[in-house]
C-alpha positions in Angstrom: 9.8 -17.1 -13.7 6.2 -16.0 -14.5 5.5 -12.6 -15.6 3.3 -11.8 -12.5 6.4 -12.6 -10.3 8.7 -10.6 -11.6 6.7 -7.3 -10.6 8.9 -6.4 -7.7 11.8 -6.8 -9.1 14.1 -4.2 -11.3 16.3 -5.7 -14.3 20.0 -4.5 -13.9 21.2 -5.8 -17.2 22.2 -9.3 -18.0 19.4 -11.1 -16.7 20.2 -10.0 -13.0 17.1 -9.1 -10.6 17.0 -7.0 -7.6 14.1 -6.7 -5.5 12.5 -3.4 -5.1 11.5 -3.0 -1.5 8.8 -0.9 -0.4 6.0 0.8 -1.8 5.5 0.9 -5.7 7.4 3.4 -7.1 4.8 4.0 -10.1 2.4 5.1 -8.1 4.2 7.3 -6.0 5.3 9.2 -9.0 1.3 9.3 -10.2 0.5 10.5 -6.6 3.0 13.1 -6.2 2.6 14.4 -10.0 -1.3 14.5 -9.0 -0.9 16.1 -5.4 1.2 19.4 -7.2 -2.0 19.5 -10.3 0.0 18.5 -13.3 -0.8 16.4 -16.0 1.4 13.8 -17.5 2.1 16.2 -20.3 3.2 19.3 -18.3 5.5 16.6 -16.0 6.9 15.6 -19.0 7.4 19.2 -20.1 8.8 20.1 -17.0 11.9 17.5 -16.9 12.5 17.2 -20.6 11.0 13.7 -21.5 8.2 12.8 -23.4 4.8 12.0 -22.3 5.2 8.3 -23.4 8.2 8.2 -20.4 6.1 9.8 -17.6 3.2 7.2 -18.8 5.4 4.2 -18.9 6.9 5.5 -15.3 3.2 5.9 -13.9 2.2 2.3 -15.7 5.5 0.3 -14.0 6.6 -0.4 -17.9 10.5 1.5 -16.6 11.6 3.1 -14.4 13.5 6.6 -14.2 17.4 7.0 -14.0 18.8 8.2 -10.4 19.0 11.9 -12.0 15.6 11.5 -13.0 14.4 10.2 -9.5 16.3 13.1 -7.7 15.1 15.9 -10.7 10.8 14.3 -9.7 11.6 14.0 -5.8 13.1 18.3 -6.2 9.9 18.7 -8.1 7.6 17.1 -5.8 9.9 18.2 -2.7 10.2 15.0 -1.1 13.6 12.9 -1.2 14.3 10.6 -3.3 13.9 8.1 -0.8 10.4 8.7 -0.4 10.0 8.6 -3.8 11.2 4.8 -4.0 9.5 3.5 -1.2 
């Protein structure tokens, strides 16, 4: 499977796929970060990761752990769901 193809798909360990439906989730965290006027750094600040995680979050390289999606989606004060999709 080409590179390109695999772009809406999440890797759950083991070389199993699942699709990940709805909007992009990398730019929903970009958006949301944007819409409350912090940078990537204070984010980062803000949950305890490093500015390298909230840039490879916003760039699609990984994706945050389920605590982490529901710590961003208190943060932004939207649900987690909203978040994904």
């Amino acid at each position: 499977m080409a590179e390109d193809s695999l772009k809406d798909f999440q890797i759950l360990g083991d070389n199993e796929l699942m699709e990940i439906k709805g909007g992009d989730l990398s730019t929903n965290i970009r958006n949301e970060r944007l819409a409350i006027g912090l940078t990537q750094n204070q984010l980062a600040e803000q949950l305890q990761f490093s500015k390298q995680a909230v840039y490879n979050w916003e760039k699609g390289k990984c994706e945050p752990n389920i605590d982490t999606l529901k710590a961003l989606a208190t943060l932004f004060n939207i649900s987690v769901d909203k978040l994904i999709r």
